[in-house]
N, C-alpha and C positions, 0 to 999 in steps of 0.2 A: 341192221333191222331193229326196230323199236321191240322193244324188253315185251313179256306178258303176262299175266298175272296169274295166266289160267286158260280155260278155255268156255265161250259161252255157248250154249246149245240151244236150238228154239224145237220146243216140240210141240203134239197138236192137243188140243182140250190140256191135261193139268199136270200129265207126265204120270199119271198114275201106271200107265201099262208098264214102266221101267221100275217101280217099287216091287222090292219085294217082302211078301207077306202082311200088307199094310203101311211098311214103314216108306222113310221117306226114297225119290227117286234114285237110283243109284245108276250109272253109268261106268262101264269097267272096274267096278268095286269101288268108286269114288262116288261119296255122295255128292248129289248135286246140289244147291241152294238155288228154292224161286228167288228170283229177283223182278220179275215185270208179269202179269198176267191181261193178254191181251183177250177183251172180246170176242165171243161170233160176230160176224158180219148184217147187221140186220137191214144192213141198206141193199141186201143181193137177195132180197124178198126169199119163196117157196125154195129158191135153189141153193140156197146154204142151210136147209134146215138142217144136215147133217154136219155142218160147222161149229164147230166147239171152244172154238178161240183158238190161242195158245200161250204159251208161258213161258221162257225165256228162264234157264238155269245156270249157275254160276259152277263151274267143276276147279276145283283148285287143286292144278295139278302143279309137277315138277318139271320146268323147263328149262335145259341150259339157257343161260345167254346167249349165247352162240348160235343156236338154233334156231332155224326161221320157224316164226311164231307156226304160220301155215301150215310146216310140212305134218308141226306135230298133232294140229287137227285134222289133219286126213290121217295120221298114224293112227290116233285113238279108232276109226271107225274101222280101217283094216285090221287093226288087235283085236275088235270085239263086234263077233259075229252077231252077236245077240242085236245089236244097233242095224245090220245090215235087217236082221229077220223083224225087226219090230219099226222097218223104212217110211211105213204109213204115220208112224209118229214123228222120226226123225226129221226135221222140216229144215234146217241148218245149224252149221258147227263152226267157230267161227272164233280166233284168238283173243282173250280180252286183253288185246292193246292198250296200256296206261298211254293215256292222252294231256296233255300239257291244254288248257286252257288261260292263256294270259292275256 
């Protein structure tokens, strides 16, 4: 199984409902890092007006090698209810795979 770096998460508008106190996003005690912030949809007219974008976070966490990148992004959301209770935000989790471009 290809190595990872981390784990990436996309959540909905800015990840703000995951901060705490102001500060920045935090997921199971790991802060997260924006990396991409996506648009609302404005080409889905009156029926995205509750559409907020979303923004794509970097969690650098601790992965054996050995372990499938996978298993350990479904681990993080069963460790941490708070992801399960805040679902409306969590939009996808998902290994940051190092990728070879040659």
């Amino acid at each position: 199984m290809a190595a990872a770096k981390g784990l990436l998460v996309k959540v909905r508008g800015d990840g703000a409902g995951l901060s705490v106190r102001g500060g920045p996003p935090r997921i199971g005690g790991i802060e997260a890092e924006p990396i991409l912030s996506l648009p609302a949809d404005a080409s889905a007219g009156t029926a995205a007006a509750g559409d907020r974008g979303a923004t794509w976070l970097r969690l650098a966490t601790d992965a054996a090698d050995t372990d499938n990148p996978w298993d350990h992004a479904h681990d993080l959301v069963a460790r941490n209810p708070a992801l399960a209770a805040a679902g409306a935000e969590v939009l996808a989790i998902e290994p940051d795979i190092v990728q070879q471009w040659d």
